[in-house]
VOPAGU-2260 file (C-alpha; in pm, 1 decimal, decimal comma):
REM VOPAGU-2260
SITE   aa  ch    i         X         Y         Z
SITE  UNK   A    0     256,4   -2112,6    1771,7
SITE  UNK   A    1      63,8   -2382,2    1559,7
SITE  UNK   A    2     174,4   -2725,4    1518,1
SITE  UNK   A    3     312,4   -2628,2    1183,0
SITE  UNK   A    4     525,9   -2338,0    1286,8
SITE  UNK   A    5     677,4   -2576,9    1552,7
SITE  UNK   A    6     738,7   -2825,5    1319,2
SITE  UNK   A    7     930,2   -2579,6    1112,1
SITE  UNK   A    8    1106,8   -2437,3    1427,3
SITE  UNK   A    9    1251,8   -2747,1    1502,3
SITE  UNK   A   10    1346,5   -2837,8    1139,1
SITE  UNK   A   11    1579,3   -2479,3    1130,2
SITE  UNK   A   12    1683,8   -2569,1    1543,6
SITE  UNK   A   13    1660,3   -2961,1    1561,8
SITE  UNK   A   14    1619,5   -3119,4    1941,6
SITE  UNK   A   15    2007,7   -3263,5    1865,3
SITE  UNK   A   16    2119,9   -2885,5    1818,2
SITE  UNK   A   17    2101,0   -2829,2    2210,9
SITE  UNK   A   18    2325,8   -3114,4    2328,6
SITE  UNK   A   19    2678,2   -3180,1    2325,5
SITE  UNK   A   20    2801,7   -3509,3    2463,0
SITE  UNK   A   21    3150,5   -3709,5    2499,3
SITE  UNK   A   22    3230,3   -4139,1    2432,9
SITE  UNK   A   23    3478,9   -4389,9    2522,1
SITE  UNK   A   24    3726,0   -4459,5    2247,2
SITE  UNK   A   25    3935,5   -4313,8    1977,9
SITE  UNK   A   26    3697,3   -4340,8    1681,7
SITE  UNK   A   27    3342,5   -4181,4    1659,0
SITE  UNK   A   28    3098,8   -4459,0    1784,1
SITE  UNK   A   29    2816,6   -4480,1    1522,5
SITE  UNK   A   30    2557,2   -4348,2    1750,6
SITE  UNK   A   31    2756,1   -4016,1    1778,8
SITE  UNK   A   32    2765,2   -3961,5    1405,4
SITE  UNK   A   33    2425,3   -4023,5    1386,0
SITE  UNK   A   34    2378,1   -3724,2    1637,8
SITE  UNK   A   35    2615,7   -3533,2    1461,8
SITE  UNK   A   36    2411,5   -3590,1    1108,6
SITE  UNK   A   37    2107,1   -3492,9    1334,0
SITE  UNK   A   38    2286,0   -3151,0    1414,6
SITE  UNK   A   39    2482,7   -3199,5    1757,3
SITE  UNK   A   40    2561,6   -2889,4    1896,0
SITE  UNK   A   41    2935,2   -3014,3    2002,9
SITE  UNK   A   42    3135,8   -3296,9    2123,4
SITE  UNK   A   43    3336,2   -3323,4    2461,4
SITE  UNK   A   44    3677,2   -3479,8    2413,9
SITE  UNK   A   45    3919,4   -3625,3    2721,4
SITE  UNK   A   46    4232,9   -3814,4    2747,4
SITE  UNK   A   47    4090,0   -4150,2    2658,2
SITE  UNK   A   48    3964,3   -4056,4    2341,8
SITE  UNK   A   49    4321,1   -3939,0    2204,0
SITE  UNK   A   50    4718,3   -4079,2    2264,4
SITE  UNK   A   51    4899,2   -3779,5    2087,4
SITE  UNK   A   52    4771,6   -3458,4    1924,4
SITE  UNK   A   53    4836,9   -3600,3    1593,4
SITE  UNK   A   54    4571,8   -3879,9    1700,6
SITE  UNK   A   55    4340,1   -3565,7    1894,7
SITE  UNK   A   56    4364,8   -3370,0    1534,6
SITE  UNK   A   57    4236,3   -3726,0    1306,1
SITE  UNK   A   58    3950,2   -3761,6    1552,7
SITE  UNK   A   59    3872,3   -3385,9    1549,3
SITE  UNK   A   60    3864,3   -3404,5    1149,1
SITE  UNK   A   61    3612,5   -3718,6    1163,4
SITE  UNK   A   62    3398,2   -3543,7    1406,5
SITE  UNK   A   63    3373,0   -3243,1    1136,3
SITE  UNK   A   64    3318,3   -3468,8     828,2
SITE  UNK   A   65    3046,0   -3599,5    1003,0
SITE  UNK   A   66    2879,3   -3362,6    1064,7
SITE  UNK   A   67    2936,7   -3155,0     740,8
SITE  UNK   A   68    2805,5   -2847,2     936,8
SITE  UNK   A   69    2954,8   -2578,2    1205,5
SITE  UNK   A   70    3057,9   -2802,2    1554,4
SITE  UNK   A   71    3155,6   -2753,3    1945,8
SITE  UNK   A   72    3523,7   -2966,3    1980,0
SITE  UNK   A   73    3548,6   -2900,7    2368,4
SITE  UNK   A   74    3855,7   -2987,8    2616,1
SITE  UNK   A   75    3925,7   -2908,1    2966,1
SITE  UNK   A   76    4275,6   -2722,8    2919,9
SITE  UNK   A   77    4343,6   -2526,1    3241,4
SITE  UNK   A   78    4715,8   -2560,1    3304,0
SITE  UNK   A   79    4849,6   -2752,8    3641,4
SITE  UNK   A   80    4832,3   -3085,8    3678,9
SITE  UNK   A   81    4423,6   -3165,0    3698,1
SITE  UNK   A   82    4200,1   -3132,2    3351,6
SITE  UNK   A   83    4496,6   -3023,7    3165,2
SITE  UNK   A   84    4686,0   -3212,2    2874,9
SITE  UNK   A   85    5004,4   -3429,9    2923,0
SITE  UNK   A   86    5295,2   -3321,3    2699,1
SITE  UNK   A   87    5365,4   -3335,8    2425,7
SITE  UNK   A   88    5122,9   -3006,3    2452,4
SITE  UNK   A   89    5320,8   -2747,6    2676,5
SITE  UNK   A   90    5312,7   -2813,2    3051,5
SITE  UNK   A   91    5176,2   -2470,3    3231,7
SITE  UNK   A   92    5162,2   -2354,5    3597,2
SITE  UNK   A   93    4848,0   -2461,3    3751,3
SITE  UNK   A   94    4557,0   -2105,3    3785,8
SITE  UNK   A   95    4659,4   -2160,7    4158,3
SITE  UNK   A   96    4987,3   -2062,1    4057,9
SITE  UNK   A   97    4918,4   -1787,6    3810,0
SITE  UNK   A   98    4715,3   -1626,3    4094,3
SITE  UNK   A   99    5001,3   -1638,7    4323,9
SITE  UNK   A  100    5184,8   -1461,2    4088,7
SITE  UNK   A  101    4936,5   -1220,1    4000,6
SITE  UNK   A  102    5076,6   -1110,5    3639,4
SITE  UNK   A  103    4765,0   -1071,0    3408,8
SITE  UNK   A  104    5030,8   -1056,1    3102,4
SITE  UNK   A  105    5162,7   -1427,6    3181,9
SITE  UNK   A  106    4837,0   -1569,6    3197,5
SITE  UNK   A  107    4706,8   -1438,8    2893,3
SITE  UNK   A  108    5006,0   -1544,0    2699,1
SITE  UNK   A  109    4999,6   -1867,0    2856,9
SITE  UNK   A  110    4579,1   -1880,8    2743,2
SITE  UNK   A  111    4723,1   -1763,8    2370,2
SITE  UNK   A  112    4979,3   -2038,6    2368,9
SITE  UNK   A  113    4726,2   -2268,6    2480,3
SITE  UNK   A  114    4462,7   -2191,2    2244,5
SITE  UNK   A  115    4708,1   -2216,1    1963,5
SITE  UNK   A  116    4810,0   -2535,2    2047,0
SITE  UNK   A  117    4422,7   -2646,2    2124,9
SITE  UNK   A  118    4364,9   -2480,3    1734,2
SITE  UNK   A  119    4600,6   -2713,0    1570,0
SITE  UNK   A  120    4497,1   -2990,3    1704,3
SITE  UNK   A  121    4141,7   -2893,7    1603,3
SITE  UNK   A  122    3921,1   -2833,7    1920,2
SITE  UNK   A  123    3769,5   -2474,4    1891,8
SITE  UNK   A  124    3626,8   -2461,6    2268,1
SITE  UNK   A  125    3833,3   -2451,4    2618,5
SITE  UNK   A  126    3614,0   -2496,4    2908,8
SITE  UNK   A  127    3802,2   -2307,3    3077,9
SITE  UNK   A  128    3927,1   -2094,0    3307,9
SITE  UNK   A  129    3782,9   -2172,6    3613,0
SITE  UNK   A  130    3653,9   -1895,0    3816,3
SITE  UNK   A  131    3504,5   -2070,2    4141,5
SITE  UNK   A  132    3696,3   -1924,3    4450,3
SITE  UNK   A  133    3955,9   -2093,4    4681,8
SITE  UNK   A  134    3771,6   -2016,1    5036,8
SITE  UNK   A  135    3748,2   -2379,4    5120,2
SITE  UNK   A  136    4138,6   -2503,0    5188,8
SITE  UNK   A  137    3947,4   -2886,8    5198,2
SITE  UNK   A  138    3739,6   -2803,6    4880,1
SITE  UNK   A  139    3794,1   -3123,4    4654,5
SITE  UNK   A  140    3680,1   -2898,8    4344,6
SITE  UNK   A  141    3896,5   -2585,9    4318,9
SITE  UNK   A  142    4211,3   -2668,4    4488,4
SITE  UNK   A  143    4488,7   -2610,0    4268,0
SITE  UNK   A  144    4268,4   -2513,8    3982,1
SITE  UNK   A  145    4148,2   -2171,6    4119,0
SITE  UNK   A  146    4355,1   -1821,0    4114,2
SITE  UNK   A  147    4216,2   -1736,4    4445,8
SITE  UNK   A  148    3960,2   -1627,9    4725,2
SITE  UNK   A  149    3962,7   -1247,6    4565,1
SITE  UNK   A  150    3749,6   -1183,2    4333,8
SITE  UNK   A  151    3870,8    -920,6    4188,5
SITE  UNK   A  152    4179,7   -1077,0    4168,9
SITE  UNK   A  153    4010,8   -1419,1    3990,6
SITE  UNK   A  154    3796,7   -1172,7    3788,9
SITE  UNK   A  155    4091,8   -1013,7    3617,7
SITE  UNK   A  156    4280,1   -1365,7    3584,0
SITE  UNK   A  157    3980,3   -1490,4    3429,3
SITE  UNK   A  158    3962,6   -1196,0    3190,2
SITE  UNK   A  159    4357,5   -1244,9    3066,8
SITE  UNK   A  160    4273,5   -1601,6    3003,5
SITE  UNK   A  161    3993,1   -1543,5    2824,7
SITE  UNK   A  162    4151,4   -1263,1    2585,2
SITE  UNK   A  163    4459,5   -1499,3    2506,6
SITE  UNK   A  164    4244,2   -1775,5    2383,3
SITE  UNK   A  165    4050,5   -1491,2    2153,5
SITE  UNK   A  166    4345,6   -1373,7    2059,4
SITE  UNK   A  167    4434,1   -1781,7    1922,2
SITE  UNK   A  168    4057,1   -1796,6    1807,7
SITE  UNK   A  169    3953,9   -2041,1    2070,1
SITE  UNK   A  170    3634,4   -2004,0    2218,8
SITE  UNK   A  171    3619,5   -1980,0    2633,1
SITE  UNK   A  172    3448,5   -2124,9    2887,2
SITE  UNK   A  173    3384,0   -1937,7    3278,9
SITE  UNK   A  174    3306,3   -2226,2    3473,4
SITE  UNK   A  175    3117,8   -2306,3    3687,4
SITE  UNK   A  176    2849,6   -2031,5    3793,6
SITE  UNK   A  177    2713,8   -1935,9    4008,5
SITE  UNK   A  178    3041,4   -2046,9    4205,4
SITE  UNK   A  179    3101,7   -2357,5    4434,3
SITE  UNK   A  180    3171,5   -2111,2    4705,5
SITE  UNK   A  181    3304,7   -2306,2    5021,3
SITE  UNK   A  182    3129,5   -2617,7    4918,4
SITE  UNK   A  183    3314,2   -2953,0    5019,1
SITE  UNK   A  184    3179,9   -3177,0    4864,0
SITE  UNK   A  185    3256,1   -3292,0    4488,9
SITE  UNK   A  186    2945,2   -3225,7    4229,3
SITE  UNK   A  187    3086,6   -3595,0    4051,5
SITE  UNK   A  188    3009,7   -3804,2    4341,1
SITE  UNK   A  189    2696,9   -3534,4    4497,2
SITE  UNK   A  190    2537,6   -3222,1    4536,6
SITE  UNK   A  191    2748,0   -2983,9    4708,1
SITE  UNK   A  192    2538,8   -2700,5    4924,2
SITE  UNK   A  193    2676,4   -2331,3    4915,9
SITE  UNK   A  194    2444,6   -2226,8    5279,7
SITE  UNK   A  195    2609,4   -1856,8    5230,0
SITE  UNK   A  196    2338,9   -1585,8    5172,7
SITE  UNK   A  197    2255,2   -1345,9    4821,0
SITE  UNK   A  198    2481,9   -1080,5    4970,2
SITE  UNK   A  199    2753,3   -1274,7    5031,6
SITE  UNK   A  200    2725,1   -1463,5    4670,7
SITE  UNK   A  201    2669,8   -1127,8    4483,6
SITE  UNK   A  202    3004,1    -970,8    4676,9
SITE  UNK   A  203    3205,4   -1247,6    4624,8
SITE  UNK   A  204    3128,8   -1532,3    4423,4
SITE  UNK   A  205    2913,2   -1358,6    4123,0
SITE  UNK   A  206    3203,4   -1103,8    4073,5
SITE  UNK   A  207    3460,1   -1294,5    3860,0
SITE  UNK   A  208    3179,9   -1401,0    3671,2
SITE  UNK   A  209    3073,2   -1055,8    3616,2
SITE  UNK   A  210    3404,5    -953,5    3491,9
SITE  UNK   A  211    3408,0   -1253,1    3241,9
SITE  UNK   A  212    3086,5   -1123,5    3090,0
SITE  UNK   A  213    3233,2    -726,3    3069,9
SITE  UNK   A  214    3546,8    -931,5    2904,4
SITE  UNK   A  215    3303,2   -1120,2    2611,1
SITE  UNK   A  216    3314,1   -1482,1    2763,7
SITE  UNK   A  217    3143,1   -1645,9    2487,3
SITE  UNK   A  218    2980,9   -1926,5    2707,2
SITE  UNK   A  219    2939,9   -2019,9    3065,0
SITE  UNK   A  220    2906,1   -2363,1    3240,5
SITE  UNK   A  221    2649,3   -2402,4    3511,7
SITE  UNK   A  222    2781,2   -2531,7    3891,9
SITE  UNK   A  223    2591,9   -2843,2    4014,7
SITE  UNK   A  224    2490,4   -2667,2    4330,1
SITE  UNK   A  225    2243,5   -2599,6    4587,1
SITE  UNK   A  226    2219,8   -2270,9    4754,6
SITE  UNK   A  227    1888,9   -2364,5    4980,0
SITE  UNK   A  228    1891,5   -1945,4    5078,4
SITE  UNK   A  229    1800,1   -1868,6    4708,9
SITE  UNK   A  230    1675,3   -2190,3    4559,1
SITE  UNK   A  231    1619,1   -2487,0    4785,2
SITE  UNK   A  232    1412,7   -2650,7    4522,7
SITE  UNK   A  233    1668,0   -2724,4    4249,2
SITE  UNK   A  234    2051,6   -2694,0    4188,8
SITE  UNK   A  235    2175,1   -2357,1    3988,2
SITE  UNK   A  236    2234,8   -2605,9    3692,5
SITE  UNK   A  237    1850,4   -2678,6    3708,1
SITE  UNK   A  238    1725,8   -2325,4    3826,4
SITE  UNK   A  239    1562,0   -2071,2    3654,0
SITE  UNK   A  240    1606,6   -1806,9    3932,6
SITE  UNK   A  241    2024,7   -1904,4    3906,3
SITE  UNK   A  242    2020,4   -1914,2    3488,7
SITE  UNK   A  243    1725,9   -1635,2    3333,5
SITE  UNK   A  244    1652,8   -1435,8    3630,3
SITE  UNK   A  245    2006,0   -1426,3    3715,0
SITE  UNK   A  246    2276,5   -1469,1    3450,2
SITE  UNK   A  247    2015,4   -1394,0    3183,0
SITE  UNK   A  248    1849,8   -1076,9    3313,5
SITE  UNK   A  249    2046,5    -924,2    3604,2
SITE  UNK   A  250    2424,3    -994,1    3475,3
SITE  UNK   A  251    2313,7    -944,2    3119,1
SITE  UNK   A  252    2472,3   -1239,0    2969,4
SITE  UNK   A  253    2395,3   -1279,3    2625,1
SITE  UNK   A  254    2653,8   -1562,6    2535,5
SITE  UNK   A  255    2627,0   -2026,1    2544,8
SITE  UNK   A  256    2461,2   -2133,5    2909,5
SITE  UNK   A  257    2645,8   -2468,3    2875,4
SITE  UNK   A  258    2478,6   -2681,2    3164,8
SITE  UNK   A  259    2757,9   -2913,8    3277,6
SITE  UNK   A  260    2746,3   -3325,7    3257,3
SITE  UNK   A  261    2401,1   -3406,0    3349,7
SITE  UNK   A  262    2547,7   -3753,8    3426,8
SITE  UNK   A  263    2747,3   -3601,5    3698,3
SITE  UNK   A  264    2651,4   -3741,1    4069,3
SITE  UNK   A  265    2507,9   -3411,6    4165,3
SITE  UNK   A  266    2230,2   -3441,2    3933,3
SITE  UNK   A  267    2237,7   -3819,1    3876,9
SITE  UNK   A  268    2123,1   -3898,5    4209,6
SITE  UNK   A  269    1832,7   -3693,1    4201,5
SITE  UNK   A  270    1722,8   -3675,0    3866,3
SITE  UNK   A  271    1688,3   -3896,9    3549,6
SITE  UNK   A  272    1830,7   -3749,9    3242,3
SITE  UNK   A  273    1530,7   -3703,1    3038,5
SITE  UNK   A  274    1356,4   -3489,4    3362,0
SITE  UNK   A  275    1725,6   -3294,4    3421,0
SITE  UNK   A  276    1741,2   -3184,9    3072,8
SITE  UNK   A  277    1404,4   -3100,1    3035,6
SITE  UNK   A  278    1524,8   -2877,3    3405,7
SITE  UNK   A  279    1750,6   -2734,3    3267,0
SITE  UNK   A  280    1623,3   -2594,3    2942,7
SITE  UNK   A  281    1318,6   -2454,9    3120,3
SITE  UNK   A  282    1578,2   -2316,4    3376,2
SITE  UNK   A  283    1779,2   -2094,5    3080,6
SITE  UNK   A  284    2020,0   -2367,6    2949,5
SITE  UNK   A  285    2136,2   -2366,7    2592,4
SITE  UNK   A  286    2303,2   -2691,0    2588,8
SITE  UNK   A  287    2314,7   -2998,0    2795,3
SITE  UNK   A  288    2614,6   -3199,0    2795,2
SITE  UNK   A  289    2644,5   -3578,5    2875,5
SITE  UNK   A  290    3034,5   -3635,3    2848,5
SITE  UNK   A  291    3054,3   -3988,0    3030,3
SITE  UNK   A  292    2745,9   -4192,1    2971,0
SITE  UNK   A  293    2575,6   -4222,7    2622,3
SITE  UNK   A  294    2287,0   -4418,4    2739,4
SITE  UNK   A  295    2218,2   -4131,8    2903,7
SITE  UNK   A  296    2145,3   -3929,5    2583,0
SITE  UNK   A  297    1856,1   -4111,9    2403,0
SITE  UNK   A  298    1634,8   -4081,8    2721,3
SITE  UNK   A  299    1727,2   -3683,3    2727,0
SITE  UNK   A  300    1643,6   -3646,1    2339,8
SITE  UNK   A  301    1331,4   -3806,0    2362,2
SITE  UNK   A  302    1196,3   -3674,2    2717,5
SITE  UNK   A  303    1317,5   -3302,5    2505,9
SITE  UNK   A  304    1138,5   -3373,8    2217,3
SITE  UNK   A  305     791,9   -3487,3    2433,5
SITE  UNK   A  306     829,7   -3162,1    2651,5
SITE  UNK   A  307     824,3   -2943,5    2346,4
SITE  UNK   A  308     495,7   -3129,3    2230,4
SITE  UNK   A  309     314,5   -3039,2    2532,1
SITE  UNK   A  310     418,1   -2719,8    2536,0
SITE  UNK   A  311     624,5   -2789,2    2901,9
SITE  UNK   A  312     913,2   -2609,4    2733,0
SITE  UNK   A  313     825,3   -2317,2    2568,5
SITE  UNK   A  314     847,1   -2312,2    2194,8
SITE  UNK   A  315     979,3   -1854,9    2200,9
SITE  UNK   A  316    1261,6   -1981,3    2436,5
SITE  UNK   A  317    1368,4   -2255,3    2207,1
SITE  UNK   A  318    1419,0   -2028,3    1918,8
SITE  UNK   A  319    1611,4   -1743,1    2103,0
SITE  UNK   A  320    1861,9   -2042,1    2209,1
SITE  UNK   A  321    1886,1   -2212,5    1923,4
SITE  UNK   A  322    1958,1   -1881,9    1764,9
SITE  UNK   A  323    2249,7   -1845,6    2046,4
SITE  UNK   A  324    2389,1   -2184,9    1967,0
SITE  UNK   A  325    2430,0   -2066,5    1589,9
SITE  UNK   A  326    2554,2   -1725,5    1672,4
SITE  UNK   A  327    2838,9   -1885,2    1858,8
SITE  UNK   A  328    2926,4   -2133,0    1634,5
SITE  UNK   A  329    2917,4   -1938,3    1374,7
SITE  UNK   A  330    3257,6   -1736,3    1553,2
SITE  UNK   A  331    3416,4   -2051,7    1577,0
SITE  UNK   A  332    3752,8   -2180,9    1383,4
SITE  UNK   A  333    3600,8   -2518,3    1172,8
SITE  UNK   A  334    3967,5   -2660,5    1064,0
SITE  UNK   A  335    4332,2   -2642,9    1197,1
């Protein structure tokens, strides 16, 4: 592609397009709606950036008038009493629950209320539902927030969530492949390691995820993991044997690879932001999210912006995601 055609490329899918990111505060900080201007592919909203959803709605609105164009309005709403929202929204079982119970029906009117509720206060994106097992009683990441150690049994709990947000036209989120699998440790403070073998992950693990993409899941979020007997050179978030070989080619995924927060410990620890986003795009990613740390952003943009240059990320792959990033929001509700 000449310098010309790239130039054009990344005038129609700018290097802003492939990033969502979160801030401290209730108001848009000015270096956000400069992003936003630039074509941000979505914001990442949590309790401290919102008191009531009255408040949650006003900040939603600002976040669309700046950016005058289709946006990502994320939040972690998975029912129980971890990344969930306090009342005044409506106070749901936790998944661990739900799978306890085992009624499809509940949990996908539970995901409809939810996503109607999520839809008037304006966020059009749920990262959520969770579909990492429960084999690990000591696992600091999915207890309480997983529907199980079945798969089939998270699979089709995962599929009812994910038709009850549709069905409130509120995009999903199956988090976070490839699966933490027995891991103990938590990917905020460091990189957990999954030592089970491919069998074992494509029996167990990979199968909820597998009946999220037969459901439609619009986007999945990459794990911060290691699985040495697959890839012992990078976590899945950073892999391109996990994310195009993988999710891409073998599970025929065709929806948003959102990589989760790059600022996490898992990745933090080991990688700078600029060389982890870089990772991650030449790994299959279509967006990289920094929710916690915007300092953390300008280094990622510009380390993005010199690996396209040299041709270290290829120029074919950014169009085909940038064309997935406008595809999906394109589906997604713009107002309350």
């Amino acid at each position: 592609m000449s310098a010309s055609a790239a130039r054009e490329l990344l005038q129609r899918f700018p290097v802003a397009r492939r990033f969502m990111v979160g801030f401290e505060g209730t108001r848009l900080p000015v270096e956000v709606r400069g992003l936003l201007r630039e074509g941000l592919a979505g914001i990442a909203l949590y309790a401290r950036n919102f008191t009531n959803p009255e408040g949650l709605r006003a900040l939603a609105t600002e976040i669309r008038d700046a950016a005058a164009k289709p946006v990502l309005i994320g939040i972690d709403q998975e029912g129980g009493t971890r990344f969930s929202l306090a009342a005044p929204f409506t106070q749901w079982p936790s998944p661990a629950e739900f799978g306890a119970a085992g009624d499809a029906r509940a949990v996908r009117d539970a995901a409809r209320v939810m996503g109607r509720e999520l839809a008037a206060a304006g966020c059009n994106l749920n990262f959520a539902p969770m579909l990492d097992l429960h084999v690990n009683p000591a696992s600091p990441v999915t207890q309480h927030r997983s529907y199980g150690s079945d798969p089939e049994l998270v699979g089709r709990m995962g599929a009812a969530f994910l038709a009850g947000l549709a069905d409130a036209g509120v995009l999903g989120c199956a988090k976070h492949f490839p699966g933490h699998g027995d891991a103990e440790v938590d990917p905020h403070e460091d990189l957990p390691v999954f030592h089970g073998p491919a069998e074992r992950l494509t029996r167990a693990e990979l199968a909820p995820f597998a009946a999220a993409i037969s459901a439609g899941v619009p986007t999945i979020m990459t794990a911060h993991i290691l699985v040495p007997k697959i890839d012992a050179a990078r976590p899945a978030s950073l892999s391109r044997h996990f994310l195009t070989v993988l999710l891409r080619e073998r599970m025929g995924f065709q929806g948003l690879i959102l990589a989760d927060d790059l600022g996490m410990g898992a990745i933090r620890s080991r990688f700078g932001p600029g060389e982890a986003t870089v990772e991650t795009f030449a790994a299959g990613a279509d967006v990289a999210m920094f929710c916690h740390d915007l300092s953390q952003v300008g280094p990622a943009l510009d380390a993005t912006s010199r690996a396209l240059e040299s041709g270290a990320l290829s120029l074919a792959e950014w169009e085909a995601a940038g064309r997935r990033v406008e595809r999906v929001l394109a589906t997604t509700q713009q107002s309350p």
